[in-house]
ZALUMKE-692608 format. One line per field, with one value per residue (C-alpha): residue in three letters; x, y, z. Coordinates in Angstrom, 2 decimals, padded with zeros to 5 digits. Layout:
N
residuo: [ALA,...]
u: [X,...]
v: [Y,...]
w: [Z,...]
// end
This chain:
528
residuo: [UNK,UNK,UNK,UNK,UNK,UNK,UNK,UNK,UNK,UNK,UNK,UNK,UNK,UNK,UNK,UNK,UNK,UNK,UNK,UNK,UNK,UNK,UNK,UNK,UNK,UNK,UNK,UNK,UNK,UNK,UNK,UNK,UNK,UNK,UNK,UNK,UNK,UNK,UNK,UNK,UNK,UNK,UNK,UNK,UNK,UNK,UNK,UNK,UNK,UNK,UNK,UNK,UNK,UNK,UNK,UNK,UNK,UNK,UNK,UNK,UNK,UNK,UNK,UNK,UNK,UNK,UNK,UNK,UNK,UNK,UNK,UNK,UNK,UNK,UNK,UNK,UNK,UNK,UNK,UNK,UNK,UNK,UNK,UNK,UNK,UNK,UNK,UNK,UNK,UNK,UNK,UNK,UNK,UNK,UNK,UNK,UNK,UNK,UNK,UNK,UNK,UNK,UNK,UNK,UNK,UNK,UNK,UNK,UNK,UNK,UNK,UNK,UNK,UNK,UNK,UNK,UNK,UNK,UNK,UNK,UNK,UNK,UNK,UNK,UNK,UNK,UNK,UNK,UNK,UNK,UNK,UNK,UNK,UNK,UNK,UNK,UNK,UNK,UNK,UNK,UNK,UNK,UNK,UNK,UNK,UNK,UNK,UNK,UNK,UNK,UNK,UNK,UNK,UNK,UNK,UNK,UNK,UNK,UNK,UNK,UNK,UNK,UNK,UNK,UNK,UNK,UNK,UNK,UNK,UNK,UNK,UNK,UNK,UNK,UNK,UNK,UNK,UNK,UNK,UNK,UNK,UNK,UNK,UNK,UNK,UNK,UNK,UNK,UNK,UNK,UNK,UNK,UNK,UNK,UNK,UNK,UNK,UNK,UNK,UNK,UNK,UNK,UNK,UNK,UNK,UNK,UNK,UNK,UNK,UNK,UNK,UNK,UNK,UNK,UNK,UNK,UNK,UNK,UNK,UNK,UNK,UNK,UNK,UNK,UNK,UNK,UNK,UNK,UNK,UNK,UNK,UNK,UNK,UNK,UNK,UNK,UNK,UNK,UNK,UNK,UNK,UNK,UNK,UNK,UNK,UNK,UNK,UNK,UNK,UNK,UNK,UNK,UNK,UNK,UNK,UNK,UNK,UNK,UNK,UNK,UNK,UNK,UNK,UNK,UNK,UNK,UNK,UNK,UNK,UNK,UNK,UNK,UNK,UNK,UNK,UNK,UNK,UNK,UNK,UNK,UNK,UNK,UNK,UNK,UNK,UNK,UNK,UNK,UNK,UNK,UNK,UNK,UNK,UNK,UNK,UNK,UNK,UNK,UNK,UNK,UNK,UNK,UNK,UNK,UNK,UNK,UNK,UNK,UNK,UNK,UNK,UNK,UNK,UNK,UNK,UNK,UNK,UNK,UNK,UNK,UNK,UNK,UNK,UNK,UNK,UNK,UNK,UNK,UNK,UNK,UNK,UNK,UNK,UNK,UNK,UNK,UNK,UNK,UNK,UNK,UNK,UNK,UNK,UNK,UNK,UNK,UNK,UNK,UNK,UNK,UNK,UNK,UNK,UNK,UNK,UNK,UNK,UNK,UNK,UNK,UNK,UNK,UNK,UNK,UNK,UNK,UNK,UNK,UNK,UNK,UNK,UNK,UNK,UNK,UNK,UNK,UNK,UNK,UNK,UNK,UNK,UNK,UNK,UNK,UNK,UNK,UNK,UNK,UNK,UNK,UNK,UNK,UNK,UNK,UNK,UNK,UNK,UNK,UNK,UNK,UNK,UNK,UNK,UNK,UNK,UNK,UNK,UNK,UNK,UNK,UNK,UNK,UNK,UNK,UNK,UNK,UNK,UNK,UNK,UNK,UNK,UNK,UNK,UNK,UNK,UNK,UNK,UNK,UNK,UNK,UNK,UNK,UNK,UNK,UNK,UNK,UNK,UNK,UNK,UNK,UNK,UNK,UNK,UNK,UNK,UNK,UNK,UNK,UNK,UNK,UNK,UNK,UNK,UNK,UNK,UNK,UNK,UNK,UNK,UNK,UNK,UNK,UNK,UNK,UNK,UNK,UNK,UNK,UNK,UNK,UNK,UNK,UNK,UNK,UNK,UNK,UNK,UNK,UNK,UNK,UNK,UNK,UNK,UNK,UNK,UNK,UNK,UNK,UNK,UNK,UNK,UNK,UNK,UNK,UNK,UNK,UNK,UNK,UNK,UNK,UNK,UNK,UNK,UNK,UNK,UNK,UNK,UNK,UNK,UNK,UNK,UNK,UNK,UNK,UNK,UNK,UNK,UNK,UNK,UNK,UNK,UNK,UNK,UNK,UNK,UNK,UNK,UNK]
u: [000.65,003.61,006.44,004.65,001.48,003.86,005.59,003.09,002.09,004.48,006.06,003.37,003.16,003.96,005.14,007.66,008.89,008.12,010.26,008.50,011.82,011.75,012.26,010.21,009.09,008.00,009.55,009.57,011.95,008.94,006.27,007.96,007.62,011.35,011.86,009.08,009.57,013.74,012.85,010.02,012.23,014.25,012.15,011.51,012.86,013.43,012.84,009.75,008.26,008.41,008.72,006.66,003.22,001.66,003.56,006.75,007.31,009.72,010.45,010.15,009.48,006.35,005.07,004.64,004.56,005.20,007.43,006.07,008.63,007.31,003.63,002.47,004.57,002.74,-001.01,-000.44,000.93,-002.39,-004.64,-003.11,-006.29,-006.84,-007.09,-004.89,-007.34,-009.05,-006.04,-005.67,-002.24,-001.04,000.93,002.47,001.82,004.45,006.69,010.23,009.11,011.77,014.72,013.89,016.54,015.15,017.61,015.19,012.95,009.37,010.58,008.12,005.58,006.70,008.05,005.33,007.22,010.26,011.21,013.47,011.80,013.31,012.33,008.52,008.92,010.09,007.21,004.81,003.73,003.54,002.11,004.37,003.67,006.62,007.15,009.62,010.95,013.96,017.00,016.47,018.86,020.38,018.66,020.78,019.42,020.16,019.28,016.12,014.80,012.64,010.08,007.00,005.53,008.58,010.69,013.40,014.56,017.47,017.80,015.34,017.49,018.74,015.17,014.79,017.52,016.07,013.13,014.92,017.39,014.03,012.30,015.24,015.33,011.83,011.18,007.65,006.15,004.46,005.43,002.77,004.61,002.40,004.95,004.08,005.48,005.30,002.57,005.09,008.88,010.78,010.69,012.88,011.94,015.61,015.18,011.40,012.97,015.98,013.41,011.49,014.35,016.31,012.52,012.42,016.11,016.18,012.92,012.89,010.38,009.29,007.29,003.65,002.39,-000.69,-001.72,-001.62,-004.01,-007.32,-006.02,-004.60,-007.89,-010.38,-008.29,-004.88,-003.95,-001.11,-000.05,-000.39,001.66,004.43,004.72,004.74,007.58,005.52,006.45,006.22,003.58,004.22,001.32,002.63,000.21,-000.79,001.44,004.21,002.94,003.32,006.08,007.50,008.67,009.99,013.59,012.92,013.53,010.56,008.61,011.07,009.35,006.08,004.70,004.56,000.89,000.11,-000.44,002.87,004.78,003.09,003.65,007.51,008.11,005.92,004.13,000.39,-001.41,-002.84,-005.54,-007.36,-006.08,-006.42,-008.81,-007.36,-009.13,-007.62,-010.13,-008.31,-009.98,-008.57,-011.24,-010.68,-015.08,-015.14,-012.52,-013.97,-017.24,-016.15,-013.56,-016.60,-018.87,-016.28,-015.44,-019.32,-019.88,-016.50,-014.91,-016.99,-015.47,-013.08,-012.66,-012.17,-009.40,-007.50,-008.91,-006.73,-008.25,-005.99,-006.67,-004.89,-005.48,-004.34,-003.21,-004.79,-005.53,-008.53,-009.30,-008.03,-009.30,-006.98,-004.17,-004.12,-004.72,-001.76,000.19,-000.45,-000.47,-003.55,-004.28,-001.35,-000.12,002.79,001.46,002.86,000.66,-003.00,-001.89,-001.21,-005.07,-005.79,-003.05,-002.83,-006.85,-007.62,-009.56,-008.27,-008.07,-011.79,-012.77,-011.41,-012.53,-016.13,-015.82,-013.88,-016.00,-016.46,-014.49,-011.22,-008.46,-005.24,-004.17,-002.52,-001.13,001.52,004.18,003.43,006.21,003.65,000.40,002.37,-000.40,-002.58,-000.41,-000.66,-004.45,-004.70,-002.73,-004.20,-007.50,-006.28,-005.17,-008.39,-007.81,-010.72,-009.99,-012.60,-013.24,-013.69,-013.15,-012.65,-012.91,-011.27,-010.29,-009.61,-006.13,-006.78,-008.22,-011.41,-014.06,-013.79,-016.29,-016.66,-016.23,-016.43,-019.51,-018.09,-014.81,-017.35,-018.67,-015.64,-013.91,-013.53,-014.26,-014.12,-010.41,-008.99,-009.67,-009.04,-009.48,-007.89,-008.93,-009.81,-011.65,-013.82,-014.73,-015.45,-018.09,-015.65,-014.13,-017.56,-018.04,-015.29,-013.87,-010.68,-011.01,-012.39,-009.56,-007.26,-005.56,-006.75,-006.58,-006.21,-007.47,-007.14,-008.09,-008.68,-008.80,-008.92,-007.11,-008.93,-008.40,-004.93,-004.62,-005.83,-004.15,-004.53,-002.80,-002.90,-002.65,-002.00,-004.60,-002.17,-003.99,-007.71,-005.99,-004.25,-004.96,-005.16,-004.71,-005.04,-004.78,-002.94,-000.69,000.60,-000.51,000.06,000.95,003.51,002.05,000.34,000.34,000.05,-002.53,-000.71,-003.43,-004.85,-004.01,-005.41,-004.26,-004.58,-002.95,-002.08,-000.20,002.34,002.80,000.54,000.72,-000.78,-004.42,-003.18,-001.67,-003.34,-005.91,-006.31,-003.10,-002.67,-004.11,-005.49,-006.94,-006.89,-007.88,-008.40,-008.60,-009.10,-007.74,-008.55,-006.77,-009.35,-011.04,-010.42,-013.15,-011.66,-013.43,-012.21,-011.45,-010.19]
v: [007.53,006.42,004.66,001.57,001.86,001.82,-001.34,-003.09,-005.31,-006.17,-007.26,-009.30,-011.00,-014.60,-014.36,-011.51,-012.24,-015.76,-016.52,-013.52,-011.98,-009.11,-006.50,-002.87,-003.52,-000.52,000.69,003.69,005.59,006.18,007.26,009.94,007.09,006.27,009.67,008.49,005.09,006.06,008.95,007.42,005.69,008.89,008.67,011.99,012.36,008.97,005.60,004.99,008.84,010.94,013.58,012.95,015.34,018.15,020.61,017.94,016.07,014.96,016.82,014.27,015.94,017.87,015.56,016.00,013.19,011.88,008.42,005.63,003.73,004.93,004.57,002.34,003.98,007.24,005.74,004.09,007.66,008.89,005.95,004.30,001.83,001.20,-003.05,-004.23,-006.33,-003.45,-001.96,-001.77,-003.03,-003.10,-006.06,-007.04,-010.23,-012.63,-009.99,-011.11,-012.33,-009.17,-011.86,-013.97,-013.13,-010.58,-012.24,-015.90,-017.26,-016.64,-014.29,-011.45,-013.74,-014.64,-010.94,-009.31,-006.57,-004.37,-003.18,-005.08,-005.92,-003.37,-000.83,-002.08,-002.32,001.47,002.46,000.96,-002.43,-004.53,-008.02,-009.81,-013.04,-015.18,-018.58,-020.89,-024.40,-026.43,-025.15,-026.88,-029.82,-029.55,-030.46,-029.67,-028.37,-025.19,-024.19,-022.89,-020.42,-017.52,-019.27,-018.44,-021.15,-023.27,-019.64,-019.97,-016.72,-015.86,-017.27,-017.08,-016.50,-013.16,-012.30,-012.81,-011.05,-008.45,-008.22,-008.44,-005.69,-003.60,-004.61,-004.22,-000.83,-000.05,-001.84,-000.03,-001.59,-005.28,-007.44,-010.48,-013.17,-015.15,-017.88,-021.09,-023.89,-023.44,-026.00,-028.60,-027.42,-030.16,-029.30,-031.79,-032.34,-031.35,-027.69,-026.99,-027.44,-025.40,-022.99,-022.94,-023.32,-020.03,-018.25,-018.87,-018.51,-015.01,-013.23,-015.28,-013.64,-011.15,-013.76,-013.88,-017.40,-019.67,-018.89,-015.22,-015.41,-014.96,-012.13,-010.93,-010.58,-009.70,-007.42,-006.41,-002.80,-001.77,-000.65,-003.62,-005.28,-003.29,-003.19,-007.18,-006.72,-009.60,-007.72,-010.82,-012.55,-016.15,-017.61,-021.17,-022.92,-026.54,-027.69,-027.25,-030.66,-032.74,-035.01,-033.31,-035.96,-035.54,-036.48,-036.55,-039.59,-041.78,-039.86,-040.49,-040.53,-039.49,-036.22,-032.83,-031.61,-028.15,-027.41,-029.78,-026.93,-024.10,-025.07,-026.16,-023.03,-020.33,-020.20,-019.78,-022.19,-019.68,-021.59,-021.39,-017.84,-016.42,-015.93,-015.30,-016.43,-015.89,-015.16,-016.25,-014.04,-011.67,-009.39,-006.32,-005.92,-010.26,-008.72,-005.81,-007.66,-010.90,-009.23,-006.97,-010.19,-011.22,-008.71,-008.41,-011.46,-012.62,-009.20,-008.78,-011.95,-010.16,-012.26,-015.74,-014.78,-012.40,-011.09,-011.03,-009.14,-010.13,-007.61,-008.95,-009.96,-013.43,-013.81,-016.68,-018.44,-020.06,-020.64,-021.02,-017.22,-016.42,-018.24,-015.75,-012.98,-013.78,-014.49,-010.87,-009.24,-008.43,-010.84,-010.23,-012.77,-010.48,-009.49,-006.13,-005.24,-006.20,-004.25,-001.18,-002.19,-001.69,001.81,003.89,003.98,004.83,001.49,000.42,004.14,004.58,001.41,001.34,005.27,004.21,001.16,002.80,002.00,-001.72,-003.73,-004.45,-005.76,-006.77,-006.41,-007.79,-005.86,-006.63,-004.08,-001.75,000.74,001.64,002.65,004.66,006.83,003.86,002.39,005.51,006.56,002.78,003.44,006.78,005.59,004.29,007.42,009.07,012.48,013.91,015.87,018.80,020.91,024.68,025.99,025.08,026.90,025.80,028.53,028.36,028.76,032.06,033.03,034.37,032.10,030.51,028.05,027.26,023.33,023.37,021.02,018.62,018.28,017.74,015.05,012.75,012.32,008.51,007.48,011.58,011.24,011.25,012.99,010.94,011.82,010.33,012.65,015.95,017.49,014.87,013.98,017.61,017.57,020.21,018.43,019.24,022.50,024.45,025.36,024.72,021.57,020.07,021.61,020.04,022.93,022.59,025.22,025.91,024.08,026.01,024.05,025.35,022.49,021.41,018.45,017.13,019.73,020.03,022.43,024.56,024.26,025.72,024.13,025.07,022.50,023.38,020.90,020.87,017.41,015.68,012.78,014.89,013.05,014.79,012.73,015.29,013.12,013.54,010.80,012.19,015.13,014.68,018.30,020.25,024.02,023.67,026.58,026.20,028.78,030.76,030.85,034.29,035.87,037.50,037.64,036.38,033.49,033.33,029.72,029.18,032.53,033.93,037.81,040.75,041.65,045.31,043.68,045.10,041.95,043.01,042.66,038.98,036.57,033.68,033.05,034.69,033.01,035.64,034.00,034.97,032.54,032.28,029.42,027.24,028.05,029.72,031.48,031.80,033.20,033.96,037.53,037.21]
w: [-025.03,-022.44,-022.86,-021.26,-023.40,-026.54,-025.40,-023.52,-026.46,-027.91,-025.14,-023.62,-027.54,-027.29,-030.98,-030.83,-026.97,-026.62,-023.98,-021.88,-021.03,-018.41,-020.96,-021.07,-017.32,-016.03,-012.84,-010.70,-012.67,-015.67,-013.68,-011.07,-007.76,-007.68,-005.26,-003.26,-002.44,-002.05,000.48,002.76,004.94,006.67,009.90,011.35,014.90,016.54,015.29,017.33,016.03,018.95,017.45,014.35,014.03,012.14,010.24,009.56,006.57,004.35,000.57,-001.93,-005.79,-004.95,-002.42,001.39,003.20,007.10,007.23,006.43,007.58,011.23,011.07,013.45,016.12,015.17,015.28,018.65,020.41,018.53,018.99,022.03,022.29,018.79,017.98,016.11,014.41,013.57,011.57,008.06,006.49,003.10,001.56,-001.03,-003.51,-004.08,-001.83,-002.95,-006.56,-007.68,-007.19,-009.90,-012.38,-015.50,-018.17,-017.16,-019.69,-018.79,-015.82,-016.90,-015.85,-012.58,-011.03,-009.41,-007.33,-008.25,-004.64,-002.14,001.21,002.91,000.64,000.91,004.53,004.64,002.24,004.85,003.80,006.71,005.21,002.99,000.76,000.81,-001.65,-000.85,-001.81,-001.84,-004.47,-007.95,-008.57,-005.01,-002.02,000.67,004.32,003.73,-000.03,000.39,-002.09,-003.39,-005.94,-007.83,-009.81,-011.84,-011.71,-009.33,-007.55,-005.09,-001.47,001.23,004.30,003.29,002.58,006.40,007.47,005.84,007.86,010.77,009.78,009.26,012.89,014.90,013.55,014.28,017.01,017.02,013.85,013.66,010.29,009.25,007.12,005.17,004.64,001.36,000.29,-003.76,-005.57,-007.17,-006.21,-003.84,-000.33,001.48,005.28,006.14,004.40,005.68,009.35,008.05,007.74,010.58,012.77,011.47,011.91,015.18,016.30,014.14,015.52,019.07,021.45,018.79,017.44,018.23,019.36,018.24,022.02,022.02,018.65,020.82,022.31,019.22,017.38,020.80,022.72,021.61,020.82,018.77,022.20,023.56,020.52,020.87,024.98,024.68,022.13,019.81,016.32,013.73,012.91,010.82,009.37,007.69,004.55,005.80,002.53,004.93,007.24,003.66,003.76,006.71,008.69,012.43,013.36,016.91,018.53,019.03,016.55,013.33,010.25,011.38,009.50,011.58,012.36,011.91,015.97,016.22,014.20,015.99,019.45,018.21,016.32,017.22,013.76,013.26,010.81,008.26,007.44,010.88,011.51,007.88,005.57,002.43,-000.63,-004.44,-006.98,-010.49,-012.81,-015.22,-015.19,-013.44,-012.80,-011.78,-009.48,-007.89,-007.36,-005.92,-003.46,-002.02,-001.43,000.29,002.33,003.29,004.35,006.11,007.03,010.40,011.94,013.79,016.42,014.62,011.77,009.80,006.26,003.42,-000.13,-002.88,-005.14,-008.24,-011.57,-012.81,-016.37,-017.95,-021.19,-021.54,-025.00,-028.47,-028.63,-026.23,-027.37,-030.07,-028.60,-026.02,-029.39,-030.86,-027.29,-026.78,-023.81,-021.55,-019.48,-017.04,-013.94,-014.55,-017.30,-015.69,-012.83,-014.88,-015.78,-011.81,-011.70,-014.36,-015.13,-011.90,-011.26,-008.36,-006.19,-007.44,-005.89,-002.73,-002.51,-002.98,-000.61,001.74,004.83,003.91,007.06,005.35,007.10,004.90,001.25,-001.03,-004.46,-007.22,-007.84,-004.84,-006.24,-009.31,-007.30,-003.82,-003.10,-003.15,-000.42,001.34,000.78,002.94,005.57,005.92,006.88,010.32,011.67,013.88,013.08,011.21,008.04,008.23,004.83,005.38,002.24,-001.51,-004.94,-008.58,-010.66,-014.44,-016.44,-016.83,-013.71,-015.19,-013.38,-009.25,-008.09,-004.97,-004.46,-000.85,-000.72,-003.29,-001.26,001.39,000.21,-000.65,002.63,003.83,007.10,007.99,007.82,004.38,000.84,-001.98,-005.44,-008.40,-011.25,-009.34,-012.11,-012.79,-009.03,-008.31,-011.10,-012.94,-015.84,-018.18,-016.78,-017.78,-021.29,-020.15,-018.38,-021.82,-023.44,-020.55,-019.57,-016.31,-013.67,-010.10,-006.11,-003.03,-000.22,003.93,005.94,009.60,011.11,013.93,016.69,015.82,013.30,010.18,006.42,003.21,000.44,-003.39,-006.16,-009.62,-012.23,-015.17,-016.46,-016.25,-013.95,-011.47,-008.24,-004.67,-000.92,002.27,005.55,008.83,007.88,004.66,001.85,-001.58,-001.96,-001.54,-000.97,001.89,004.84,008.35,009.33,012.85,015.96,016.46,013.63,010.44,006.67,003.42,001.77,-002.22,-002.92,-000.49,000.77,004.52,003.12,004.98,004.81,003.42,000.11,-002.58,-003.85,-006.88,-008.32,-007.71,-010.07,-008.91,-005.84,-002.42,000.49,003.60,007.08,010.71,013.52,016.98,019.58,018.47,015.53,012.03,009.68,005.48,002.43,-001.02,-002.02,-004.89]
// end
């Protein structure tokens, strides 16, 4: 059991925590992601990733992985013509919900992310859910802050300056604010044109207009995106129109319409350009099934709007049943611990594996720091290089028994571009076959693959536990060991090592992958 699992209860019960503190939130640090998500922003070669391609990487742990921070710039010098419509972006729910003080009553309940927005900007999220509203008990112009339901977080303005710290840095990557007035907190008319004001003064003639919209969803490439410098998208909630009265003369105390405020401002009205519906269920299968009806009925309407999944559970209590089950625990009521529901049992990574070529757009996800290969599996899957398996076998502990997966592997790559598996053993079809597997002692993966017509890799990945979890992409490997197989040449490869084809096979234990390389092509079988 982990740390979490031991505390989860009794810190989600209402009788021993009733004030829902934020204490025993998990973060980075427990599960190994801290490296990761403090790493991914070192940009390899320039800032808009010239010099970014196979064979580089950056060291984090024992993961290999290109910068996120970077990745549109790298998919457009791939995929010049690629829509940007068509992309698929990560985001992050209730983005800057991490200011709300820990030491608050009831804060537990209202933090939904850990990481600062320049931290999820540099791990590759690109849509973030911002809630705002006037300061509590002072209502001056310019106190405008962070807010999720009644819990009050820090200021909002530094949270922009933030983002624009981030774009002026990569001046390659495209940001979409999602941008709400929060149900029930005073919003004076003076601070919601505070607000608007310092959005458009800050990202000027970055921003991307309610005009350019048609073009934005028919015909514009990332390319096109980034050559028109529009790199900020603002969608605004219609909430922001109520009680917003004009101080312009002749229209004094008349409320702002929605196309008022977009033509004024350059902000999009998220209702026309948006679909983004929230599901309110607490029921991780409710979840799953509702989000995929939606997505196959509304995620073909390319042309008309954006499409938002909110995959996120909602804590709730519905009943006097739940009241005491929320009392002992046992119905938890912090976002943190229904997304560790989603995480740490796989739930989530198996779903969007299996629905992989369903037409999804954006996302939305609580603590994006807990679930990073999730976040990268996603962005993976808009880069068009094809990941091609050649070759894969599974040998035991002991190295008494290879079989050949190479068909299995086969079988599990999304959209022909990325491999995906959350539990390796048990979505190779290995975890009942093997003596050790049911002991959980695991084994060894060698993998030859092909990427696109780039290049051939073998990489090696030691199965020390049933949920060991494997990505292999273009855009980034979860693996460290992996070999870069030279053009026109012969030899054999044992982990990380390209040895001679005179080494004596025998000797090594494990297994031995021998291949033979042309300019354009590469044959491997096992010899040992």
């Amino acid at each position: 059991m982990s740390w979490f699992e031991a505390t989860d209860c009794p810190c989600n019960s209402l009788a021993l925590n009733c004030l829902q503190m934020s204490c025993c939130m998990p973060s980075p640090a427990f599960d190994g992601s801290s490296e990761l998500f403090e790493a991914i922003n070192k940009a390899i070669g320039d800032d808009d990733g010239d010099d970014i391609g196979i064979g580089n990487g950056i060291g984090i742990g024992n993961n290999k992985l290109t910068a996120a921070a970077t990745w549109m710039a790298l998919l457009a010098k791939l995929e010049p013509e690629k829509r940007f419509r068509d992309l698929l972006i990560v985001g992050s729910h209730h983005s800057a919900s991490y200011t709300i003080h820990p030491n608050f009553p009831f804060s537990a309940i209202g933090r939904c992310q850990n990481l600062p927005i320049v931290q999820q900007l540099e791990a590759g999220i690109r849509l973030l859910d911002l809630r705002v509203g006037g300061r509590r008990g002072n209502q001056g112009h310019s106190n405008v802050m962070v807010w999720h339901g009644s819990l009050e977080g820090q200021p909002f303005i530094p949270i922009l300056q933030q983002i624009d710290a981030f774009a002026m840095d990569h001046p390659s990557e495209i940001i979409t604010i999602n941008l709400q007035p929060e149900y029930g907190v005073a919003f004076s008319s003076d601070q919601k044109l505070y607000v608007l004001k310092r959005i458009h003064e800050m990202f000027q003639g970055r921003l991307v207009k309610a005009t350019d919209m048609e073009n934005v969803l028919a015909t514009w490439t990332l390319q096109d995106m980034q050559e028109k410098k529009k790199q900020v998208i603002v969608l605004f909630h219609p909430r922001f129109c109520r009680n917003f009265k004009q101080q312009i003369s002749g229209t004094a105390g008349l409320d702002w319409s929605a196309r008022e405020l977009e033509k004024e401002f350059d902000v999009i009205n998220a209702d026309v350009w948006m679909r983004y519906p929230w599901f309110n269920t607490r029921d991780t299968d409710n979840l799953f099934q509702m989000v995929l009806r939606d997505i196959r009925t509304h995620g073909n309407k390319k042309r008309h709007q954006f499409h938002c999944s909110q995959l996120v559970l909602t804590p709730g209590v519905g009943g006097l049943g739940d009241v005491v089950k929320a009392l002992v625990g046992t119905n938890p009521i912090r976002p943190v611990s229904l997304s560790q529901h989603l995480y740490k049992g796989q739930q989530l990574n198996n779903y969007l594996r299996r629905n992989s070529n369903e037409p999804w757009n954006m996302f939305l996800l609580d603590f994006v720091d807990h679930c990073p290969w999730t976040v990268r599996f996603l962005t993976a899957l808009n880069f068009p290089v094809k990941v091609e398996i050649c070759l894969a076998a599974f040998s035991d502990r002991n190295h008494t028994r290879t079989v050949n997966v190479t068909q299995a592997m086969k079988q599990n790559v999304c959209r022909q571009n990325a491999v995906f598996f959350t539990n390796v053993l048990e979505d190779l079809g290995l975890a009942n076959d093997n003596d050790d597997c049911k002991k959980n002692e695991g084994g060894t993966l060698t993998v030859a693959y092909r990427l696109g017509d780039l290049s051939f890799h073998v990489l090696t990945l030691p199965i020390v536990e049933k949920t060991t979890s494997l990505l292999i992409s273009y855009f980034a490997t979860s693996v460290e060991s992996v070999v870069t197989i030279p053009m026109s040449d012969s030899g054999i490869i044992f982990g990380d090592r390209i040895l001679s084809s005179t080494v004596a096979v025998h000797k090594l234990k494990g297994i031995v992958v021998r291949f033979k390389s042309t300019e354009s092509d590469c044959v491997f079988d096992v010899v040992g």
